[in-house]
N, C-alpha and C positions, 0 to 999 in steps of 0.2 A: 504494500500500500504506500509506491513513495511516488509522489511529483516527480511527471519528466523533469528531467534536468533542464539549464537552460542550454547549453552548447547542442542539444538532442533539438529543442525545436529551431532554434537559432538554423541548424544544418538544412532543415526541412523546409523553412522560412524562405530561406537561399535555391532553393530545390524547388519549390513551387511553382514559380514565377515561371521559367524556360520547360518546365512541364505542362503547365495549362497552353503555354505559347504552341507547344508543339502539337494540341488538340482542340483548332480553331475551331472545331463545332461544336467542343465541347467536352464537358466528359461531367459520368454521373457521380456523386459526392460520397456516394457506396464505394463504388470504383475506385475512384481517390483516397479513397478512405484508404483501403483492402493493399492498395499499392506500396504506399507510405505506412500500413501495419500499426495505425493509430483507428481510434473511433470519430463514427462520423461526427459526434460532437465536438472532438478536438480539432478535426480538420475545419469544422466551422469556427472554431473560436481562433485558429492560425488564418482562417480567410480574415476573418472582421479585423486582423490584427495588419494586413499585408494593407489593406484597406487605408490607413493612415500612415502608410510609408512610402516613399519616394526622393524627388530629386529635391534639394537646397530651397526656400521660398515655400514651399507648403500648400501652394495654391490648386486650384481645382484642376489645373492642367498639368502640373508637378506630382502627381500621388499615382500610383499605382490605384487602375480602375478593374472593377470586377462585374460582372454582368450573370446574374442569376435567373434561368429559364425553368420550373419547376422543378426538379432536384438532377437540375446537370446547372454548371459554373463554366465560363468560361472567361479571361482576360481580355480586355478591350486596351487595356494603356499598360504597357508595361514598365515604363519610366526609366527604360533601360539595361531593364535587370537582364539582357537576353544576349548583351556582351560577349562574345567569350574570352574565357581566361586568359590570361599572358601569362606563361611562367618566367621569373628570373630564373638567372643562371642555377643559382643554390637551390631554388626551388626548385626546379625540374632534377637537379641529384640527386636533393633529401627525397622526393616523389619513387624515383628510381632505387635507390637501396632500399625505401623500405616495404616496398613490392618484390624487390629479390626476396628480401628477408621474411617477407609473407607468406612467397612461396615455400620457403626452407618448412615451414611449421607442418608436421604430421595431421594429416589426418584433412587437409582444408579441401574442400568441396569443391568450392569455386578454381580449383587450380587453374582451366584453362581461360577463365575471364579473364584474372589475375596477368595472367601470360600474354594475355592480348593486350590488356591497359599496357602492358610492362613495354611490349612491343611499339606499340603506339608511339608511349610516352619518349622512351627511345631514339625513334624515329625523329621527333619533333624538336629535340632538344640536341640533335646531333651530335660535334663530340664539341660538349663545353668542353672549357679550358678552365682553368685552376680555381675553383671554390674559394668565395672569400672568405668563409664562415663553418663553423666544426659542421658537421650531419649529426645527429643523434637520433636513432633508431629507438623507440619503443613502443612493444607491446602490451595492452589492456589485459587486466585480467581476464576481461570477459571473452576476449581473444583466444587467449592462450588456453583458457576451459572450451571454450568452444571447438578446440581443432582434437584434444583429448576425448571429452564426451563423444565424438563424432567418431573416432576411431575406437574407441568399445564398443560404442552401437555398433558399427562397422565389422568390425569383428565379434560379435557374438558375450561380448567382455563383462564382467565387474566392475564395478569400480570403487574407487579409496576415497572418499570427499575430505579435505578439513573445509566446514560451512559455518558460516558465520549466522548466528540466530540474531535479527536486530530487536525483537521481541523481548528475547531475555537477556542484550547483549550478552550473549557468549557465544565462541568458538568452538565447534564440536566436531566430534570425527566420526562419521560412519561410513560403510560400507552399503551400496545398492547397485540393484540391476536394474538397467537402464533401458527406458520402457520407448520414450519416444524426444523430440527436438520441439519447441513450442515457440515460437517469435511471434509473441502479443505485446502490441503495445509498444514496438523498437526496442523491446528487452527480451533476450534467451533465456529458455524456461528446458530445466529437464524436468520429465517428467518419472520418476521411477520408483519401484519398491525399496524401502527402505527395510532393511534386513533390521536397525536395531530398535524402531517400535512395530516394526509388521504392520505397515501400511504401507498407500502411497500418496506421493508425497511430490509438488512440484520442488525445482532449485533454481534459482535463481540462478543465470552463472555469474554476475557479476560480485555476488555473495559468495562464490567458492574461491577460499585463499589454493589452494591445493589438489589438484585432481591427479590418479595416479590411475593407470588401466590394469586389473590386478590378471591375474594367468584364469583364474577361475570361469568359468563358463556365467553367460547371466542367465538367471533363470526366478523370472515372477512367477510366483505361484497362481493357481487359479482365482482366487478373489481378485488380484491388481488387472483392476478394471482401468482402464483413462476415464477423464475426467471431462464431463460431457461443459463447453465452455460457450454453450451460444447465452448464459445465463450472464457470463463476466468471469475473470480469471478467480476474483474472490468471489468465494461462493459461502459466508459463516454460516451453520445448521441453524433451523429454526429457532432452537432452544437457547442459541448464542444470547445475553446479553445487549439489550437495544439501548444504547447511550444516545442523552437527548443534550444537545446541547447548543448554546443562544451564543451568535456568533457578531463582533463586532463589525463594521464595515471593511477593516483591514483585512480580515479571517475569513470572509466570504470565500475565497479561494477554495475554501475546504469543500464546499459545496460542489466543486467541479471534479475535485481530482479525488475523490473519497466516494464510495458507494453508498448514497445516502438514501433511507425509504422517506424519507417526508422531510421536504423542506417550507418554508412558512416564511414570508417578510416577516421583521416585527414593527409594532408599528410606534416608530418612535424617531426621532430625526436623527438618530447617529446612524438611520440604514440598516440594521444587521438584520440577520437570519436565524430562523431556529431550527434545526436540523435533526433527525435521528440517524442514528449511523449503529448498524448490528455488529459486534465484533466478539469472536471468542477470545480475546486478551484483553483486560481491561488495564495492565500495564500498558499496551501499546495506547488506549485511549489516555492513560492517565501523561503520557508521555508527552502526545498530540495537543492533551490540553496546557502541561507547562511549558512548551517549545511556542503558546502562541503570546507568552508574558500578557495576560489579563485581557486579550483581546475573543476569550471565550470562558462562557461561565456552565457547570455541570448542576441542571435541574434533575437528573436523576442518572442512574440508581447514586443512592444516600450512600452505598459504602465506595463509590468515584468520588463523589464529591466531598468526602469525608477527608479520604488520600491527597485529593488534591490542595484543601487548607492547611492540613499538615504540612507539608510540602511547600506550601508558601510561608508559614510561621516560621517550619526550620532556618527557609532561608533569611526572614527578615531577624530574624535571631541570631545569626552569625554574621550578617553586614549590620549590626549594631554592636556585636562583641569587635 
C-alpha cells in the first residue's frame, strides 16, 4: 500500500505526450491504462496533470492540450514534448555500458530488445571520443530480483528471499516456490507459496534485499491457488478491521492512492474528507496516521485511536524533556 513514487510518474508524465502523439485518432483510457500498467484513474489524474504543463508564459497556446471523445483521449497541442532526444557524448556511453551491463544479468527476458536498443544506441552515437565524466553503472534492487525470480521460475527452482516486512518493519528470511511474475501498478509482484507460514503470498520485489535460486525443485502444493486481482492487488478479508478516519485538506491524497470503501467531504472550510479504509494491520494504519503529523484524526476503532494519542504524548514528552 505505498504511493507511486514521484521519479515513477514523473517517467510516464515524459512518456505520455509522444504516445498519445503517435495515436492521432486516438486511443481508449483502458488501453492507456493496461499499456503504462497503472489504473485508469491514475492515468486520469496524470492526464489533468499534463493539462497545466507546457512551454514558459503559461498561456492558452503554451500548455499542453488534450481532447477527450467519450472514453478515448487524444493530444491536440503538444507544446513540444515530441522532440526527440539529443544524447551528449557521456550520455550516449553511460546509455551504452549500462545496456551491456543489463545484458550480463541472468535470467533477463527482454534480452533481444535490450540488444536492439544497444544496437541502435551504438549506431547513433558512433565512436565518441574521450568521456569527460566517470560512467557509473547501477543496478535497482528491483532489477536485480527480477532477473533471479525469472530464472527459478524459468527453471523449475526454489527460492531463498531475505524480505523486508514494512508492516512490522523487519527483515525476514524464507524460503518459497515461485508461482507466477505480477507487474500491477509499474511495480513487480511475485506471487508464491511460502513454505514458512503455508500460504500464499505476493513479494514485492523491490522489498526483497536478497534473492538466491536454491537446487530444490519448486513445488506449491494443491491449495496455492493465485490470486484472482480484477478486485485490486489488496484485497483485506471481510473481517479485517475498517479504520475510519477525517482527513485534513493536505491528507486528501490518501483518498486516491489507499483503497478506500466510503469517502465523505466534511463539511467545514479547511476541505477535508472522511474516509474508511479496511486493513488487516492496524500498525500499518497507526503508522499512516503518524507519518501525516495531525493532518488526520482516528474516529474509530477506540483501540487506533487510543495508540495513536499515546504516540503523540510520548513524543511531546520527550521534545519537552
Amino acid at each position: 500500500m505505498t504511493a507511486p513514487s514521484t521519479a515513477e510518474r514523473m517517467t510516464r508524465l515524459l512518456t505520455l505526450v509522444p504516445y498519445l502523439q503517435a495515436r492521432p485518432d486516438g486511443v481508449r483510457l483502458a488501453d492507456a491504462a493496461g499499456d503504462f500498467g497503472v489504473t485508469e484513474a491514475q492515468l486520469r489524474r496524470d492526464l489533468d496533470l499534463l493539462w497545466v504543463c507546457g512551454l514558459p508564459g503559461h498561456g492558452p497556446g503554451d500548455l499542453i492540450d488534450l481532447a477527450f471523445e467519450g472514453d478515448r483521449v487524444r493530444v491536440t497541442f503538444t507544446a513540444g514534448m515530441v522532440r526527440p532526444l539529443r544524447l551528449s557524448t557521456d550520455e550516449a556511453v553511460a546509455l551504452i555500458v549500462a545496456l551491456r551491463t543489463l545484458l550480463e544479468m541472468p535470467g533477463l527476458a527482454e534480452g533481444e530488445a535490450v540488444s536492439r536498443a544497444l544496437a541502435k544506441v551504438s549506431a547513433a552515437a558512433g565512436h565518441p571520443g574521450e568521456v569527460q565524466a566517470p560512467v557509473a553503472v547501477s543496478v535497482g534492487a528491483a532489477e536485480q530480483s527480477l532477473a533471479v525470480v525469472r530464472d527459478g521460475l524459468e527453471r523449475g527452482r526454489a527460492l531463498h528471499l531475505h524480505y523486508y516486512v514494512p508492516s512490522r518493519d523487519e527483515r525476514t528470511e524464507r524460503t518459497v516456490d515461485p508461482m507466477r511474475l505480477l507487474l500491477v501498478d509499474g511495480r513487480w509482484y511475485l506471487e508464491a507459496w511460502c513454505r514458512n507460514v503455508e500460504g500464499t503470498r505476493l513479494f514485492r520485489l523491490d522489498r526483497i534485499d536478497e534473492a538466491t535460486v536454491l537446487d530444490s525443485p519448486a513445488a506449491p502444493p494443491a491449495e496455492a491457488t493465485e490470486r484472482d486481482l480484477d478486485s485490486g492487488l489488496y484485497q483485506p478479508g471481510a473481517g479485517s478491521p475498517l479504520v475510519r478516519l477525517r482527513l485534513a485538506r493536505t491528507a486528501r491524497w490518501v483518498a486516491d492512492y489507499y483503497p478506500v470503501e466510503d469517502v465523505e467531504e466534511v463539511d467545514d472550510p479547511a476541505g477535508g474528507l472522511a474516509v474508511a479504509i479496511r486493513t488487516s494491520d492496524l500498525s500499518w494504519a497507526r503508522r499512516l496516521v503518524s507519518s501525516l503529523g495531525g493532518a488526520a484524526l482516528v474516529d474509530s476503532p477506540a483501540e487506533l485511536a487510543a495508540q495513536v494519542a499515546g504516540e503523540a504524548r510520548a513524543a511531546l514528552a520527550r521534545y519537552a524533556d
